[in-house]
PAVO-501046 format. One line per field, with one value per residue: x, z, y of N, C-alpha, C, O, CB in turn; residue number from 1; residue in three letters. Coordinates in steps of 0.2 Angstrom, whole numbers. Glycine has a CB too. Layout:
BEGIN
npx [X, ...] $
npz [Z, ...] $
npy [Y, ...] $
capx [X, ...] $
capz [Z, ...] $
capy [Y, ...] $
cpx [X, ...] $
cpz [Z, ...] $
cpy [Y, ...] $
opx [X, ...] $
opz [Z, ...] $
opy [Y, ...] $
cbpx [X, ...] $
cbpz [Z, ...] $
cbpy [Y, ...] $
lumpa [NUM, ...] $
nulum [ALA, ...] $
! end
This chain:
BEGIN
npx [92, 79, 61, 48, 34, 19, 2, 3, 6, 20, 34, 45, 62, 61, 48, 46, 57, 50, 39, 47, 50, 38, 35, 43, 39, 23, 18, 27, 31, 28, 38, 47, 49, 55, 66, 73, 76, 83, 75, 65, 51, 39, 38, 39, 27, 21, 22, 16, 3, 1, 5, -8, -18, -18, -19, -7, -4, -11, -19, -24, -31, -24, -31, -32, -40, -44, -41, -51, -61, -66, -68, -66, -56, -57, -54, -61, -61, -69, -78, -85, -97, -91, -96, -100, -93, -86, -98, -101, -92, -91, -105, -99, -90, -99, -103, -103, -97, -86, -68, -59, -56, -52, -51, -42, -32, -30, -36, -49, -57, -58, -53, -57, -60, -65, -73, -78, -87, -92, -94, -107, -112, -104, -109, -122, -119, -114, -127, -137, -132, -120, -123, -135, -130, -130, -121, -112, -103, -96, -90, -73, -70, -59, -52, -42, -28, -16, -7, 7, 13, 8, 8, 4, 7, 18, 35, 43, 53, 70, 73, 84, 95, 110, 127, 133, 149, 156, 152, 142, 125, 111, 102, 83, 83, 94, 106, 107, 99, 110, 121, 116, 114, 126, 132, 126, 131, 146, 145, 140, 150, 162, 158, 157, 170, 177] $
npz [93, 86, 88, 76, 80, 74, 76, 88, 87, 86, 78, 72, 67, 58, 57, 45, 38, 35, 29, 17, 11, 9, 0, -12, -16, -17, -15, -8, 4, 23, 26, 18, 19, 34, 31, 23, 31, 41, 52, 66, 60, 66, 73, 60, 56, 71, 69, 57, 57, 68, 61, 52, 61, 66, 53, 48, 36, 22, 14, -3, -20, -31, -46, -65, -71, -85, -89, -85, -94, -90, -98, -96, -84, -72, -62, -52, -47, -31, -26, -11, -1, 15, 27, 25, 21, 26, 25, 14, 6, 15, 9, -6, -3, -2, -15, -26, -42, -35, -31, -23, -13, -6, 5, 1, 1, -7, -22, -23, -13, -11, -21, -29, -36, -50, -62, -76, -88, -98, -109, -108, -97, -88, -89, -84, -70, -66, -70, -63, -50, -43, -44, -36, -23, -8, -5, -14, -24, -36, -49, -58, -70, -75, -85, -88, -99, -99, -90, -83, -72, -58, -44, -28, -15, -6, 1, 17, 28, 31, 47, 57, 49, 44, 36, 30, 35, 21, 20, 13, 8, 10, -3, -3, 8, 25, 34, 45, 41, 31, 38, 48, 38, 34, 44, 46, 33, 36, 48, 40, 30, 41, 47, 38, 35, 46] $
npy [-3, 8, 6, 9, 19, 17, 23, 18, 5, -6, -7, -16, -19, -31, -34, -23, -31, -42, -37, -30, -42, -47, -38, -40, -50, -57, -68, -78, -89, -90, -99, -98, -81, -82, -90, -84, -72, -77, -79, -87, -97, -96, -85, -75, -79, -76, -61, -57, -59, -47, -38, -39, -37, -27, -18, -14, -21, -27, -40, -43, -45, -37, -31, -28, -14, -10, -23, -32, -25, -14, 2, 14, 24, 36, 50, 61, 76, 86, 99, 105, 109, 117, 113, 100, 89, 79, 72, 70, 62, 52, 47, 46, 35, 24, 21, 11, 11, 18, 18, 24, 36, 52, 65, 82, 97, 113, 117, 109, 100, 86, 69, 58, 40, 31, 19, 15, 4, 9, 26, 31, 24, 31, 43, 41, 37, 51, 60, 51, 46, 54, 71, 69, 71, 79, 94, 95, 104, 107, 100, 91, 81, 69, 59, 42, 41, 34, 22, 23, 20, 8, 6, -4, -4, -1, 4, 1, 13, 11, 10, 18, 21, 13, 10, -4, -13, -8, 4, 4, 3, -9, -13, -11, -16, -16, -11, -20, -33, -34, -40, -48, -59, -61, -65, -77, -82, -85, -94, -105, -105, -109, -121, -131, -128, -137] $
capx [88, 74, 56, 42, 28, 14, -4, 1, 9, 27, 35, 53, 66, 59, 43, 49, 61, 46, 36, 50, 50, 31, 36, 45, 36, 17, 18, 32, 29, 31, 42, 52, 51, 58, 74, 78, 77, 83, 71, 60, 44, 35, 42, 36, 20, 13, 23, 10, -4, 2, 5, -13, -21, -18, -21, -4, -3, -16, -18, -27, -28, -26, -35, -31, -48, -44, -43, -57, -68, -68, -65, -66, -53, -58, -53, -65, -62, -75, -78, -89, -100, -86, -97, -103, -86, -87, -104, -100, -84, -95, -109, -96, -87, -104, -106, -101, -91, -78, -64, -54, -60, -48, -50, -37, -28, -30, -41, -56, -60, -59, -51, -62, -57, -71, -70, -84, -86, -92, -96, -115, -111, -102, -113, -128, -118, -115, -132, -141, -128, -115, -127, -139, -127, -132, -117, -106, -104, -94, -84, -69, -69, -51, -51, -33, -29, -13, -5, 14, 17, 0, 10, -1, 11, 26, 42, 44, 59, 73, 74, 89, 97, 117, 129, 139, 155, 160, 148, 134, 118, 110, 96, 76, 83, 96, 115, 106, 98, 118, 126, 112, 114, 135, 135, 124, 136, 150, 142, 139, 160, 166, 155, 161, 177, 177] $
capz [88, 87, 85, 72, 84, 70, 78, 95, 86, 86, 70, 71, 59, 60, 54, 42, 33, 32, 24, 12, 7, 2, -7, -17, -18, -12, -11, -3, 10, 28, 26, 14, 21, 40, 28, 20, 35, 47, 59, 65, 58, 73, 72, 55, 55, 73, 67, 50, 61, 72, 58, 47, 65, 68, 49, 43, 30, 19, 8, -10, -24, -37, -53, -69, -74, -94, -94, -84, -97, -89, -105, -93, -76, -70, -58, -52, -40, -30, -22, -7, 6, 19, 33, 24, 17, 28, 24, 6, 9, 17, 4, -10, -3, -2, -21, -28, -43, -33, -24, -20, -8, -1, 6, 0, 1, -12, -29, -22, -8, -11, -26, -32, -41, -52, -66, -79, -95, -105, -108, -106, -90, -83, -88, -80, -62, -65, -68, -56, -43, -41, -44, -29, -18, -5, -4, -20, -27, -42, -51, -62, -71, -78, -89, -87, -104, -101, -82, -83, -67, -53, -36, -21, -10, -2, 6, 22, 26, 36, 54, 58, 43, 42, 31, 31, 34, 18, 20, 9, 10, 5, -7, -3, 18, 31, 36, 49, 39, 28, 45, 51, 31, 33, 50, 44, 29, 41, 52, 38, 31, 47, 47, 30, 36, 51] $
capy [0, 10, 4, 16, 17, 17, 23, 13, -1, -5, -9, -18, -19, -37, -32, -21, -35, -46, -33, -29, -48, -48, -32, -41, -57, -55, -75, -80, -91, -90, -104, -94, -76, -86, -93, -76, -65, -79, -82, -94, -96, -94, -77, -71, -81, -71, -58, -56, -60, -43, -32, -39, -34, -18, -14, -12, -24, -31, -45, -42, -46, -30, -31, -22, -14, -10, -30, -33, -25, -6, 8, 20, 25, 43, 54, 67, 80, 88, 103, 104, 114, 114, 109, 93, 88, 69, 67, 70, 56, 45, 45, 45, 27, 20, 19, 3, 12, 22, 12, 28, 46, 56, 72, 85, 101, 114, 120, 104, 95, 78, 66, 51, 37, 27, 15, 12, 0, 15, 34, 29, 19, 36, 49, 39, 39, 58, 64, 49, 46, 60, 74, 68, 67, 84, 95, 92, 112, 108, 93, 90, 74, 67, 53, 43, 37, 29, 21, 22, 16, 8, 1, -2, -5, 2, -2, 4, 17, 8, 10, 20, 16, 12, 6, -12, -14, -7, 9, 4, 2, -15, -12, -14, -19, -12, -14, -24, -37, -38, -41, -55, -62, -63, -69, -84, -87, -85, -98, -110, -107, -112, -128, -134, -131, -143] $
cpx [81, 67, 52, 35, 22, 5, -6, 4, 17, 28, 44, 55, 64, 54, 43, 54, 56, 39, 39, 50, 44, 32, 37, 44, 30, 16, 19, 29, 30, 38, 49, 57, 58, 67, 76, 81, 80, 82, 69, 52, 40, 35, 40, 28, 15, 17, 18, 5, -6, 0, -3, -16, -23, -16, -14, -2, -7, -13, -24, -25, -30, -25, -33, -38, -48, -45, -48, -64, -71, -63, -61, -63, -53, -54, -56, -64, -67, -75, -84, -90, -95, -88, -101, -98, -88, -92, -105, -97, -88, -101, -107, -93, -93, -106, -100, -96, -83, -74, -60, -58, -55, -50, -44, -36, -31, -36, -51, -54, -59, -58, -56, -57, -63, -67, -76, -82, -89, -97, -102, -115, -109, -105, -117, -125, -116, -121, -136, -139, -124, -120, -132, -136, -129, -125, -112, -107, -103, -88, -79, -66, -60, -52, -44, -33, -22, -10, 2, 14, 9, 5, 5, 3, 17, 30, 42, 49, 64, 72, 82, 95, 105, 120, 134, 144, 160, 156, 144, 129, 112, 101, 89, 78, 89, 104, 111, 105, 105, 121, 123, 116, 122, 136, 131, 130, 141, 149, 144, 146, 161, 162, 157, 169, 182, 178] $
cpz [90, 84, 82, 76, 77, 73, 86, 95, 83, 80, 69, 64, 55, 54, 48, 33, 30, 26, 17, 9, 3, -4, -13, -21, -12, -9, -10, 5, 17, 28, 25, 15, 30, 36, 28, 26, 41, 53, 60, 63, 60, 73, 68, 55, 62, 70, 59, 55, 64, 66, 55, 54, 68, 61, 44, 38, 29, 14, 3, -14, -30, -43, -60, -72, -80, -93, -89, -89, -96, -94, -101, -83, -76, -62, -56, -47, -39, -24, -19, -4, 11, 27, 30, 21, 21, 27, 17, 5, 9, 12, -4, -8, -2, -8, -24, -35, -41, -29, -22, -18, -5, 0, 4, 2, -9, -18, -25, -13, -7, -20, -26, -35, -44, -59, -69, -86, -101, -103, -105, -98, -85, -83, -86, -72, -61, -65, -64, -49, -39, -41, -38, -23, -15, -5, -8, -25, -35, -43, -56, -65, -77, -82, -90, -94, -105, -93, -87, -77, -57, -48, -31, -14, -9, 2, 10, 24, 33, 42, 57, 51, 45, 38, 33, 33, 28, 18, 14, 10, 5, 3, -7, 4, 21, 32, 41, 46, 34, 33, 46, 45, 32, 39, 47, 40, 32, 44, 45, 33, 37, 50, 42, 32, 42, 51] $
cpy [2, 7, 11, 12, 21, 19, 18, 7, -1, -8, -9, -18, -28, -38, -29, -26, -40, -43, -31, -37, -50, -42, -36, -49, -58, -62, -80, -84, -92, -92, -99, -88, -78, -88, -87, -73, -70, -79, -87, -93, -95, -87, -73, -75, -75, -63, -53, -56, -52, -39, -32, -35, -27, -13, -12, -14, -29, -35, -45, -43, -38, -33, -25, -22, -14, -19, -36, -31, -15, -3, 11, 24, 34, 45, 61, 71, 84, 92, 103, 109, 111, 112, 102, 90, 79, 67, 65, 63, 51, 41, 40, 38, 21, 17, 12, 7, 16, 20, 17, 34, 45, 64, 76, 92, 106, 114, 117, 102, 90, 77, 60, 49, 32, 22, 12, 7, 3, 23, 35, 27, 26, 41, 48, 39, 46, 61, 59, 47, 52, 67, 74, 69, 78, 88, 98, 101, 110, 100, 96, 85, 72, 60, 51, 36, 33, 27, 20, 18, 15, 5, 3, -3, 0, 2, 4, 6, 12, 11, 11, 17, 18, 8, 2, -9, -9, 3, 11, 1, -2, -12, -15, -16, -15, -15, -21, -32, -41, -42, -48, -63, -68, -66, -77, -89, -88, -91, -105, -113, -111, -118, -131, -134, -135, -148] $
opx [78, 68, 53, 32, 22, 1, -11, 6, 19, 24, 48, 52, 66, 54, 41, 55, 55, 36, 36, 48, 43, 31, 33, 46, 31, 13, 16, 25, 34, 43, 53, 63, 64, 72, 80, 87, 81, 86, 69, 48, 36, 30, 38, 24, 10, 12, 18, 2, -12, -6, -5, -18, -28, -13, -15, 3, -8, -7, -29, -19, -35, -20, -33, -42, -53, -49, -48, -69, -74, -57, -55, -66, -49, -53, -53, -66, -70, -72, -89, -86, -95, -84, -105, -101, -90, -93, -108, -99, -90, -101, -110, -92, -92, -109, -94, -90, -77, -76, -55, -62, -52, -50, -39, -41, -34, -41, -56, -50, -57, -60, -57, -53, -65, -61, -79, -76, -88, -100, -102, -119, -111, -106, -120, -128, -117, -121, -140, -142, -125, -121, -132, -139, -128, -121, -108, -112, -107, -84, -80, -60, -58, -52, -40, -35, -21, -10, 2, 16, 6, 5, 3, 0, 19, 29, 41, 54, 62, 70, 86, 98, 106, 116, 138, 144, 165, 159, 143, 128, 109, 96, 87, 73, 88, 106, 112, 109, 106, 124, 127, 118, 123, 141, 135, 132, 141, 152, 149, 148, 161, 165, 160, 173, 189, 178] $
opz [94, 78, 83, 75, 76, 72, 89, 100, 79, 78, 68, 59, 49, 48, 43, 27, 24, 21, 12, 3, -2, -10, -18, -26, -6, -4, -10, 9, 18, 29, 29, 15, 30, 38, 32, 26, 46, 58, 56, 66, 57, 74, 70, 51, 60, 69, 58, 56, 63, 66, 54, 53, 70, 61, 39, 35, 33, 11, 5, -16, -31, -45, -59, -74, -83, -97, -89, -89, -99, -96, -101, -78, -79, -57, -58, -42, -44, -19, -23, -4, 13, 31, 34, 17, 19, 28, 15, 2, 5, 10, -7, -14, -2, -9, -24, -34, -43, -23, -20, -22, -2, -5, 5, 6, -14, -17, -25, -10, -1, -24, -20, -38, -40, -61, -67, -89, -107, -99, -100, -94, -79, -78, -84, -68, -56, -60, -61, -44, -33, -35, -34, -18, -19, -7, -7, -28, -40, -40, -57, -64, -82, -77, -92, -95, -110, -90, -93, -78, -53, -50, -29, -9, -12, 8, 9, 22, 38, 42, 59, 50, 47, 36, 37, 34, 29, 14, 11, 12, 0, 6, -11, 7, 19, 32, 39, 49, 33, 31, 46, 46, 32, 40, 46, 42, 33, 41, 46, 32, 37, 55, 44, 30, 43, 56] $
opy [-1, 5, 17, 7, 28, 14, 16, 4, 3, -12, -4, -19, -30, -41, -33, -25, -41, -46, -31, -36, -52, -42, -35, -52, -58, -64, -85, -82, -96, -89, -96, -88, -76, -86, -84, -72, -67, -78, -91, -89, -91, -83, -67, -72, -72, -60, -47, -50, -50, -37, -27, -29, -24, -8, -8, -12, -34, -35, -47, -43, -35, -36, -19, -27, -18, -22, -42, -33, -11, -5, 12, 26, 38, 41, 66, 68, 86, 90, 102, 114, 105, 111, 100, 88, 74, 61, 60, 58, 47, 35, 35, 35, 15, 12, 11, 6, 16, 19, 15, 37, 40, 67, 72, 94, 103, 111, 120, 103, 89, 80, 59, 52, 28, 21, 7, 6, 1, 26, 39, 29, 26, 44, 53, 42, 48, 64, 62, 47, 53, 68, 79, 68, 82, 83, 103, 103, 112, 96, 102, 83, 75, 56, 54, 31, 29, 32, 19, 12, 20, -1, 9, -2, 5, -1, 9, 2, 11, 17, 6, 11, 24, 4, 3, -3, -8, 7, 16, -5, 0, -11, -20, -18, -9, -21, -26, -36, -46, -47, -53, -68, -74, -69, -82, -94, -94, -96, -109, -119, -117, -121, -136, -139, -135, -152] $
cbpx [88, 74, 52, 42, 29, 16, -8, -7, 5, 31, 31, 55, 76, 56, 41, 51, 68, 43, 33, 57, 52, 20, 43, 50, 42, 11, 17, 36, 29, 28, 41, 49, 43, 53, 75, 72, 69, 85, 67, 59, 41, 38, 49, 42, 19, 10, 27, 9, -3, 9, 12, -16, -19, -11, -25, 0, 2, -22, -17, -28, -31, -20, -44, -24, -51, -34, -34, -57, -74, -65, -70, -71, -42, -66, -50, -71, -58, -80, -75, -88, -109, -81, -102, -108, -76, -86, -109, -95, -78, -100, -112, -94, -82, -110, -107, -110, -93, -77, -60, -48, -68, -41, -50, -37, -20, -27, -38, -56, -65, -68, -43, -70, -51, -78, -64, -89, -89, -97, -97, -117, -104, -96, -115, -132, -111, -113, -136, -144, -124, -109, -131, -141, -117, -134, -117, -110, -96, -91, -87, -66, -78, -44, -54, -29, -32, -7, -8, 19, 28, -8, 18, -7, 13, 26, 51, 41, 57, 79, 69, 89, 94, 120, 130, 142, 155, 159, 151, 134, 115, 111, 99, 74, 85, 90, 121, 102, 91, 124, 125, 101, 116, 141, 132, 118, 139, 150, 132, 133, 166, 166, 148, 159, 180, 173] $
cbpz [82, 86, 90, 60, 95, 67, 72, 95, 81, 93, 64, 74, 61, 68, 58, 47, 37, 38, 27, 14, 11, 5, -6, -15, -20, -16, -10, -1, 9, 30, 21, 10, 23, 42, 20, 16, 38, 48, 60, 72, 55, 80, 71, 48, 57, 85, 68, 43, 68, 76, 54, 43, 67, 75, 52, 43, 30, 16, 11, -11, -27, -37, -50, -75, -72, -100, -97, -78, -92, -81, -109, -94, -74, -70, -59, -53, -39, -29, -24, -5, 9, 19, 38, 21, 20, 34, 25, 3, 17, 24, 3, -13, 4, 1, -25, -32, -45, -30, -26, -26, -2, -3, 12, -6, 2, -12, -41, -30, -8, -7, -27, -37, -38, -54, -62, -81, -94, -113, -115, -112, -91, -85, -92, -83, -57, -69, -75, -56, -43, -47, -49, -29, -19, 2, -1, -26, -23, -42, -56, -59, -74, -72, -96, -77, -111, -109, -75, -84, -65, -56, -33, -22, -12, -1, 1, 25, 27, 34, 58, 67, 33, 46, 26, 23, 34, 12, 21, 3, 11, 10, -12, -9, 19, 37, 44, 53, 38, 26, 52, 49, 23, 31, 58, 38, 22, 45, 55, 34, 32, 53, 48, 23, 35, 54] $
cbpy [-6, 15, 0, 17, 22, 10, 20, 10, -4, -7, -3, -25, -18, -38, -28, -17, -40, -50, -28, -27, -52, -47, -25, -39, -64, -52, -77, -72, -93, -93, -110, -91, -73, -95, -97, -69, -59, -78, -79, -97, -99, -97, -76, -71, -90, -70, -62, -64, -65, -41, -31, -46, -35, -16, -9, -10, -26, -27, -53, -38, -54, -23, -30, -22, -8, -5, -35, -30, -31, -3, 12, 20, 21, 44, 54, 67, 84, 81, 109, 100, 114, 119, 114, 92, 96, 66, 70, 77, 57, 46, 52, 49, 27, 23, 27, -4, 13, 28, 3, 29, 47, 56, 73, 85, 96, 111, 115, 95, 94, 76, 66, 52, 33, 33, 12, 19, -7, 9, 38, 22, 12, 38, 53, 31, 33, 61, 67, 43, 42, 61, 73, 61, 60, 81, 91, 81, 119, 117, 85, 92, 70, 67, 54, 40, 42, 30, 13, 28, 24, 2, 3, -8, -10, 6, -5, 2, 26, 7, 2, 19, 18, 11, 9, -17, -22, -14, 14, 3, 9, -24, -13, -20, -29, -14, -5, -23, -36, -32, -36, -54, -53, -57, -66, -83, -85, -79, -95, -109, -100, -106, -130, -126, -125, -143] $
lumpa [1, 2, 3, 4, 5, 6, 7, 8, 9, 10, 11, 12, 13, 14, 15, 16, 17, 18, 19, 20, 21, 22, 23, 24, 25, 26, 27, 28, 29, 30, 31, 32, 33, 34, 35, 36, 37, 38, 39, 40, 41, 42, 43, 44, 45, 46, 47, 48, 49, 50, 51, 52, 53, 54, 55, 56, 57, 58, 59, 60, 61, 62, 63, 64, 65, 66, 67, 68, 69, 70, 71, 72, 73, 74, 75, 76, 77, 78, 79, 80, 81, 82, 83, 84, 85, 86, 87, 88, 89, 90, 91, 92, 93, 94, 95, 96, 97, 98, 99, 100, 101, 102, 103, 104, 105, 106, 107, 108, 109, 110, 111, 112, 113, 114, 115, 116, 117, 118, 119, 120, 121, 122, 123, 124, 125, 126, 127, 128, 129, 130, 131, 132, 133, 134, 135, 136, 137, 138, 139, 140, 141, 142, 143, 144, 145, 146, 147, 148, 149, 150, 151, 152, 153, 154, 155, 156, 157, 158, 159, 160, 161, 162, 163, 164, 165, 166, 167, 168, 169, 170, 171, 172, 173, 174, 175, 176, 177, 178, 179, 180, 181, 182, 183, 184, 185, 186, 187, 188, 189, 190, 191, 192, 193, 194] $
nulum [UNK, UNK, UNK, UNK, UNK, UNK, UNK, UNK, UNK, UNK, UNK, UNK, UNK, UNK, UNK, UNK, UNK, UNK, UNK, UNK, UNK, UNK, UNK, UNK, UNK, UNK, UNK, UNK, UNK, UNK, UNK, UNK, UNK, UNK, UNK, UNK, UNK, UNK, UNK, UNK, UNK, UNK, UNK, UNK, UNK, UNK, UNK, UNK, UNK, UNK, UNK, UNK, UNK, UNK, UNK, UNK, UNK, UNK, UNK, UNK, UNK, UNK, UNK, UNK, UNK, UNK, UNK, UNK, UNK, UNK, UNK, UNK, UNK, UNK, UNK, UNK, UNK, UNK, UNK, UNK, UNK, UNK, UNK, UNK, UNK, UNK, UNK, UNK, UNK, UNK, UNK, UNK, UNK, UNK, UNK, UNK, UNK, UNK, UNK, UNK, UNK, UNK, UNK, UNK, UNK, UNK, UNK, UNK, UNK, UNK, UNK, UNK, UNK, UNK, UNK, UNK, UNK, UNK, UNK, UNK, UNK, UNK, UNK, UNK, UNK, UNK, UNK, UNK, UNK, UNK, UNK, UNK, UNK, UNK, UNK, UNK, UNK, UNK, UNK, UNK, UNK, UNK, UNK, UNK, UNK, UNK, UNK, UNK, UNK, UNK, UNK, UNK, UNK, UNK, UNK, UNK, UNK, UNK, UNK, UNK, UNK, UNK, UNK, UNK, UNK, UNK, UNK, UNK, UNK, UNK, UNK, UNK, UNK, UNK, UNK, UNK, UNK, UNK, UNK, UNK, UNK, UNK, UNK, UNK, UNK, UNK, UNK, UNK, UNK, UNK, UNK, UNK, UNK, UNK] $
! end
């Protein structure tokens, strides 16, 4: 089986089953994860260690802002002088309200993500913060007035994907980790019936 060589870092199907399992329960415990996927804990503990290391998987806690007290989740895009576009970036992640910058593609520059506790609160970091900032041609600010759907996460794509025995394909993990699954049960029939 192939590994997904990620920025240098190799990323097993291994890897991949244990990140599927916080997917789906952020905390799960070693212990837990080790049962599920059949391994040894040793295995998914440096296993976690590897992947928090080399940045591909964090641990946080995600906050809903409306019941924190924030009215207000914006989205502003921001067209720039295109020879100061990362200085713009850098200035804008410095500021204590925006926990989201990306550069883009398209009409702007760069998407912002902010999040005030009222109108007043937002139009004071428009005209004393955003305004100041060197560079910034033109905005577009978006007010999001309802979330359907906020995941921070995402499941990572199987690693050469195949299907069981039966030719389907086990849902949220990998013919492989069915196979590991039923050899187990297999294992623990044929001791029961000894």
């Amino acid at each position: 089986m192939d590994d997904v060589v990620n920025n240098g870092a190799r990323i097993t199907e291994t890897d991949m089953e244990i990140i599927r399992c916080l997917h789906d329960d952020a905390r799960m415990s070693i212990v837990q994860i080790a049962k599920k996927i059949n391994v040894p804990e040793s295995t998914v503990r440096s296993r976690l260690t590897r992947l928090t290391e080399n940045g591909i998987l964090n641990f946080v806690a995600v906050t809903d802002l409306f019941k924190l007290g924030y009215r207000l989740w914006i989205m502003i895009t921001i067209q720039t002088e295109l020879t100061r576009i990362d200085e713009v970036a850098q200035r804008l992640s410095e500021l204590p309200e925006i926990y989201f910058v990306a550069v883009t593609t398209g009409g702007y520059d760069m998407i912002v993500s902010a999040s005030f506790r009222s109108n007043e609160e937002f139009l004071e970091f428009v005209s004393t913060k955003l305004s100041r900032i060197p560079g910034i041609i033109r905005t577009a600010n978006y007010s999001l007035l309802k979330i359907y759907k906020r995941e921070m996460n995402v499941l990572p794509p199987p690693i050469n994907p195949a299907p069981d025995s039966d030719g389907q394909y086990e849902a949220g993990g990998s013919a492989s980790s069915s196979k590991r699954s039923a050899k187990k049960s297999g294992k623990q029939r044929r001791g029961k019936n000894l």
